[in-house]
N, C-alpha and C positions, 0 to 999 in steps of 0.2 A: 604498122597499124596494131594497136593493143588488142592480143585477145580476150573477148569479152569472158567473163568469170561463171561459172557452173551457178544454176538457178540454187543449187545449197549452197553455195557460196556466199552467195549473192543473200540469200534470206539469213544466214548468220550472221554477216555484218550487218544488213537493216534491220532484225529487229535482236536486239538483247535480249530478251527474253529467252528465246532460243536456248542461249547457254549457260540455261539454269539446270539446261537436260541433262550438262555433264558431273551436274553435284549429285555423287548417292546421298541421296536422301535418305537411306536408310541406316544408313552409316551415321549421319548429321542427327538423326532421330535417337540411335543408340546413345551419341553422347549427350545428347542433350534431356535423355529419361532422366538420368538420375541426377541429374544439378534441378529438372523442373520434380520431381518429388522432394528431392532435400528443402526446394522451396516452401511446397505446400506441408510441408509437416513442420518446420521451422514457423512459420505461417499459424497453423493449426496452434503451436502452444505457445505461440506469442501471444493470441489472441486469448486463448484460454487460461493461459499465468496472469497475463499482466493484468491489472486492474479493468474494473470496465466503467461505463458510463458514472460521475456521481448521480446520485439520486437526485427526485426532486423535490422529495419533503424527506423533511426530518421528524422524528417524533423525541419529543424533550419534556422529561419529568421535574416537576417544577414542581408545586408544595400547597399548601391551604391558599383560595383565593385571596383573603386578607394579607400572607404573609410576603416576604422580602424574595423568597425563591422565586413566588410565583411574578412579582413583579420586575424581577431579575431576568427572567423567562420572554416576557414580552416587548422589552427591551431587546435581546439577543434574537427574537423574532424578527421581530421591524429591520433590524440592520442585515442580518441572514438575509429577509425577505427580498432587498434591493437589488443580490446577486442572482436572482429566480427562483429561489429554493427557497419553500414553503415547511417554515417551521410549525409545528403541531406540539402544543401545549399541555399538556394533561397534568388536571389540577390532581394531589394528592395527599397525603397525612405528615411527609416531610422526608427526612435523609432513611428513615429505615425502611419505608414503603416500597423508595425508589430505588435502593441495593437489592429487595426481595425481588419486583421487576425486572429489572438487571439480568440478577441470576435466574431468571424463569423465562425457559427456552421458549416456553409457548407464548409468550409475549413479544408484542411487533413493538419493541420500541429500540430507541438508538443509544441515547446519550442520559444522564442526569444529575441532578447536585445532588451530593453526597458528605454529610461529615467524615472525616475521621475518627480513627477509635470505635466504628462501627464493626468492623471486619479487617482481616489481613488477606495476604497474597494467598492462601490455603483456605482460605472459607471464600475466596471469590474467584474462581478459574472460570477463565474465560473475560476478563473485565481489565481495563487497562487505564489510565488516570491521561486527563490531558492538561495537568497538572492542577494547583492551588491557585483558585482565583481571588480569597478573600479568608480572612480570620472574623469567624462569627463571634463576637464575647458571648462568654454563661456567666451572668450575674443571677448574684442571691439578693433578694430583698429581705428586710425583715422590720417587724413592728416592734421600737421601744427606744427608751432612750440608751439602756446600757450600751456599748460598742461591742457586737461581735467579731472576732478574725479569724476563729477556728470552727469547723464545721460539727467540734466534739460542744460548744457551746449548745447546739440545737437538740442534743440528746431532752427524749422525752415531748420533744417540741410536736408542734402539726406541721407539715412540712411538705408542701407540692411539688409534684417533680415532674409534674408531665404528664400527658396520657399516656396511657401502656403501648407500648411499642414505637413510642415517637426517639426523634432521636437526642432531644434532651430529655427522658426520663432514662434513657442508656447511659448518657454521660455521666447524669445526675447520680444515680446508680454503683456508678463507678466511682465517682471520689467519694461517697458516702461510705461505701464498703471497704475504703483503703483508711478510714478513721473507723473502722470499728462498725459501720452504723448499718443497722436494718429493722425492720420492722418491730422489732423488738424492743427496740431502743426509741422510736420515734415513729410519729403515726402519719405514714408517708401516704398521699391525698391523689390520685392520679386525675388531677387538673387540667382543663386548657390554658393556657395563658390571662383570658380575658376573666372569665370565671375564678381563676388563683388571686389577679389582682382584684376583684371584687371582694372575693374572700378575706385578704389580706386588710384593704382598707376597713373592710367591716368586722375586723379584728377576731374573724370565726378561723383562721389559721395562724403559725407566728411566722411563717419563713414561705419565700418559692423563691423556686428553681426558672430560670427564662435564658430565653438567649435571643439573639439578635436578630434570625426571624421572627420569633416571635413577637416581640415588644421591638417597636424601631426606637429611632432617634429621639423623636418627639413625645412619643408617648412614657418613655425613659425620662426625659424631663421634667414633665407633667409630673412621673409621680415623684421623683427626687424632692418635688418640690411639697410634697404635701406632708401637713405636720406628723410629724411620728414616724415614718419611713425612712430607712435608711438603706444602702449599698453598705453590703459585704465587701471588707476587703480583705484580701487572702494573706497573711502576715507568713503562712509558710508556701510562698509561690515556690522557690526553688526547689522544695522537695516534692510538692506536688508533679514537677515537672520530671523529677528523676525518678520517678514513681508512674506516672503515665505520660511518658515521653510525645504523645501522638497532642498534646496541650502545648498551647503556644500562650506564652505570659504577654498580658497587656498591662498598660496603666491608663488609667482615665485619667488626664491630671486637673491641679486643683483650679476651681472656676469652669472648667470645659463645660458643664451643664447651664451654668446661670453665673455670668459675671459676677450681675449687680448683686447678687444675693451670696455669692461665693461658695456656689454646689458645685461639687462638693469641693468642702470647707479645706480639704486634704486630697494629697493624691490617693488613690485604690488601685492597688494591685489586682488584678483580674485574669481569667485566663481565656482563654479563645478555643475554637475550635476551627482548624482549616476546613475549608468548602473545596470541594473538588469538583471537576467536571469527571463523569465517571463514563466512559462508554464500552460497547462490547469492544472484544478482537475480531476487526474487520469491517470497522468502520473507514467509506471512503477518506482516502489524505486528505481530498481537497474539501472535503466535509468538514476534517478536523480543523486545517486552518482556519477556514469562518468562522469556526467554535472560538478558535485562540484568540484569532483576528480582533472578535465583536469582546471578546472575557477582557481583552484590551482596552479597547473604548469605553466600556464603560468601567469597568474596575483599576483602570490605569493614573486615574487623577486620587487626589490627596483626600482622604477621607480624617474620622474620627481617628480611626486605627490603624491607618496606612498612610507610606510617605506615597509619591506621587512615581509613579513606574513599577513599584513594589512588586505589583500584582499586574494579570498572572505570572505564575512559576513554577520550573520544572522544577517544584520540590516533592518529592518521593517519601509517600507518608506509607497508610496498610499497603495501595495497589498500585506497581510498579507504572511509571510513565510509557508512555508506548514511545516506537522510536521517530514515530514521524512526527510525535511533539517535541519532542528533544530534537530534531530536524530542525524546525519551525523557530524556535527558541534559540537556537543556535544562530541560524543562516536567514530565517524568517522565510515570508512566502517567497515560491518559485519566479526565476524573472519572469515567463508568463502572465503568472497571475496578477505581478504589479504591474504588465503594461497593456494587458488585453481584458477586455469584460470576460467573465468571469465563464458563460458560456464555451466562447471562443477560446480563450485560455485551454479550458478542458479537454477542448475537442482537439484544438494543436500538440496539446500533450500527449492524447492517445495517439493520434497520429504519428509520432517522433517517433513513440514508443515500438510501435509496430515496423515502421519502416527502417528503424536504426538497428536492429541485428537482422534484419534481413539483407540491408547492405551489407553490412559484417561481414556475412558466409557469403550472398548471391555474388557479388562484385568478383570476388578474387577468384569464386568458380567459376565465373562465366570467362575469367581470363586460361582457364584450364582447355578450353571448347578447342581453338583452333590449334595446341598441341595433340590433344586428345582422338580429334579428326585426322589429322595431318598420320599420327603414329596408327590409325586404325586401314587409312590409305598406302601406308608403305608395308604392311603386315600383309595387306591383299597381296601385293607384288615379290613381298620374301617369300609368300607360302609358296609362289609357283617357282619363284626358283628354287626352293628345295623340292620339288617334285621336278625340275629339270635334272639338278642336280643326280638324283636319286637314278632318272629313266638313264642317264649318260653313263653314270658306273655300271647299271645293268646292260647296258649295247655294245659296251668296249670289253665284255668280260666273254667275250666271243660265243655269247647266246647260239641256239641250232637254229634252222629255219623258220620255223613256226612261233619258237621264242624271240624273233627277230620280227616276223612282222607284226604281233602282236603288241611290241614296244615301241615299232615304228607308229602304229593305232592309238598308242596313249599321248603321243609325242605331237598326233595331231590332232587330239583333245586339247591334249597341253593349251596351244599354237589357238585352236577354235576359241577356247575358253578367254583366252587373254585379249583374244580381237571384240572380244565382247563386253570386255572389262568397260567399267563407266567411270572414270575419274575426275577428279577437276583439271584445268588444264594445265595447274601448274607441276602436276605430276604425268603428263602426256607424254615429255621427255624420259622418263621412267618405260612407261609403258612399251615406247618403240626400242630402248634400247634391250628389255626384255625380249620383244620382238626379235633383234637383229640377236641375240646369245642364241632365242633356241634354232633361229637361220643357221649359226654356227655348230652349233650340236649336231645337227642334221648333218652339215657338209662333213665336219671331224668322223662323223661314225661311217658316213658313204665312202670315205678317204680308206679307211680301214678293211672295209667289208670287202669280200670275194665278190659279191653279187652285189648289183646296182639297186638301190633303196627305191622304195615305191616314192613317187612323186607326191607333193603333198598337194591335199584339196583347198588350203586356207592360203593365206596372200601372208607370205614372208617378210 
């Protein structure tokens, strides 16, 4: 007949639990502090380095309501807008308005168009280019029949060049003053574009200055076509261009105005001005893509002055490209972004973000836990064999009486303390065989001694 099993017995095997009382816990806890702080502080500047949320509007300086910026602007709105991000328009005076923005920290804005030849990398820190989305022409008009090509021809002349501070009276400015020319020489008019050309037709000025905000397509035509008006064309384009490098040479060629009439009669040399998207340092990535993305779609087809893909581009004029357009440019948007809305994209990106160096470190330390345990379990059971160790050299070195029982006293500390030990059970075999050594110490020193050792109070 089997005999039945001890009600501990019996409650060990039915309920598991139970023999979770032989895990120290406190041991388990020690190794696992410091892999659960390395987490949360990993944690901590993952979330605080890596990028955060994109925004949900943008704010984009764009130009006079009449002009080409600003309806450049509302374009790049509409197509932003489809991905949930509410682009914010703000009309202004043109490229020099929107770099003084830019650089003015107290201003909430993001992004804007920008000529070139405005500013370099040292008059604009803090601002980074998300590249050349279009070459604006600066054409000259002027009233008469002789043919002008050089800009020294208009010495003396009346001559518009723009409002003060806009950014074709800066340009205008600038190739005026590398022929010699200023106020002195010729009586420069600071015009609007529409008011220059009224001027012009009504023959109260001889020359303006425009560019392709200003005056578009159509209205270019208009007036090519009307008696007396003619297009400037630059006969010394090359040196102009080794002289302000930041100028990109065009040609208008001949008929591109008017077939049937043959405007112009001849090709013109012309030169341009690149347009950039200008934004701060620390504008969201995935902000800037939509920027490149939409500077795509609409500047990416074949214009007047562009082949068809030309634009945009990471070409590097005053303000350095930033890296995540040269990113974009290179590799284009993240797989993400081409196969997820634009939301979710984001949101799985931060997420990656976060959870892929955390695996990095948590993974391979959490494979540290059950060495780490195991070596903190076997360090419990060396320490008391070096204090058996220790009490055994002292008992055999033929102690006196009172030093003898006193050693026999630690000996059954020793013994108490070990029976008390809480291990897992794969170190139980450990435990008893520690047991059975200090059983043996006891008997080798009673083997030795004159006088019979006190009997011990703990279970051998």
């Amino acid at each position: 007949m089997q005999t039945p099993r001890p009600d501990t017995v019996k409650r060990y095997l039915k309920q598991p639990l139970v023999r979770l009382s032989t895990i120290s816990w406190r041991d388990l806890i020690m190794v696992l502090l410091p892999i659960l702080a390395l987490t949360m502080v990993l944690g901590w500047l993952t979330v605080k380095l890596i990028r955060p949320a994109p925004p949900d509007r943008v704010v984009l300086l764009a130009g006079p309501v009449d002009g080409s910026f600003h309806t450049t602007a509302q374009r790049y709105a509409k197509i932003i807008g489809a991905h949930g991000i509410r682009v914010e328009v703000r009309e202004t005076d043109g490229s020099v308005e929107n770099l003084q923005r830019l650089l003015d920290a107290k201003q909430t804005v993001d992004v804007g168009f920008v000529q070139t030849g405005l500013a370099d990398d040292d008059q604009a820190p803090g601002l980074q280019s998300l590249g050349t989305i279009y070459v604006q022409p600066i054409m000259v008009f002027y009233y008469g029949t002789q043919r002008i090509e050089r800009l020294t021809q208009l010495k003396g002349k009346r001559i518009a060049i723009g409002p003060d501070g806009s950014g074709t009276a800066v340009i205008a400015n600038k190739m005026l003053a590398e022929n010699g020319m200023d106020k002195k020489s010729a009586k420069f008019l600071e015009l609007d574009s529409d008011d220059a050309i009224a001027a012009l037709l009504a023959r109260r000025i001889d020359a303006v200055f425009v560019t392709g905000e200003q005056l578009r397509g159509k209205k270019v035509r208009e007036l090519v076509r009307k008696p007396g008006i003619q297009m400037m064309s630059f006969r010394q384009a090359d040196g102009y261009q080794r002289r302000l490098p930041f100028l990109s040479r065009l040609v208008a060629p001949e008929g591109s105005f008017d077939l049937g009439r043959n405007l112009p009669p001849q090709d013109i040399d012309l030169f341009g001005t690149p347009v950039e998207l200008i934004a701060r340092e620390g504008l969201h990535p995935a902000i800037s893509d939509l920027l490149i993305a939409a500077a795509r779609e609409v500047h990416g087809k074949a214009g007047m002055y562009r082949k068809a893909g030309e634009f945009p581009a990471p070409i590097e004029h005053d303000i350095p490209i930033s890296e995540e357009a040269r990113r974009y440019y290179t590799s284009g948007a993240p797989f993400l972004y081409k196969r997820l809305p634009f939301w979710l994209a984001s949101l799985v990106d931060r997420i990656a973000l976060v959870l892929l160096p955390l695996l990095i470190v948590v993974v391979p330390a959490t494979r540290m836990v059950a060495p780490l345990y195991q070596w903190r379990m076997r360090s419990r059971i060396y320490r008391w064999y070096g204090a058996l160790m220790t009490l055994e050299r002292a008992m055999l070195a033929n102690p006196d009486e009172d030093e003898r029982k006193r050693l026999f006293k630690q000996l059954e500390e020793i013994e108490d303390s070990v029976n008390r030990l809480i291990l897992p059970l794969a170190f139980a075999d450990q435990q008893y065989v520690l047991r059975e050594h200090i059983a043996m110490v006891r008997a080798r020193v009673n083997a030795q001694s004159d006088a019979p050792a006190p009997q011990p109070s703990g279970i051998a």
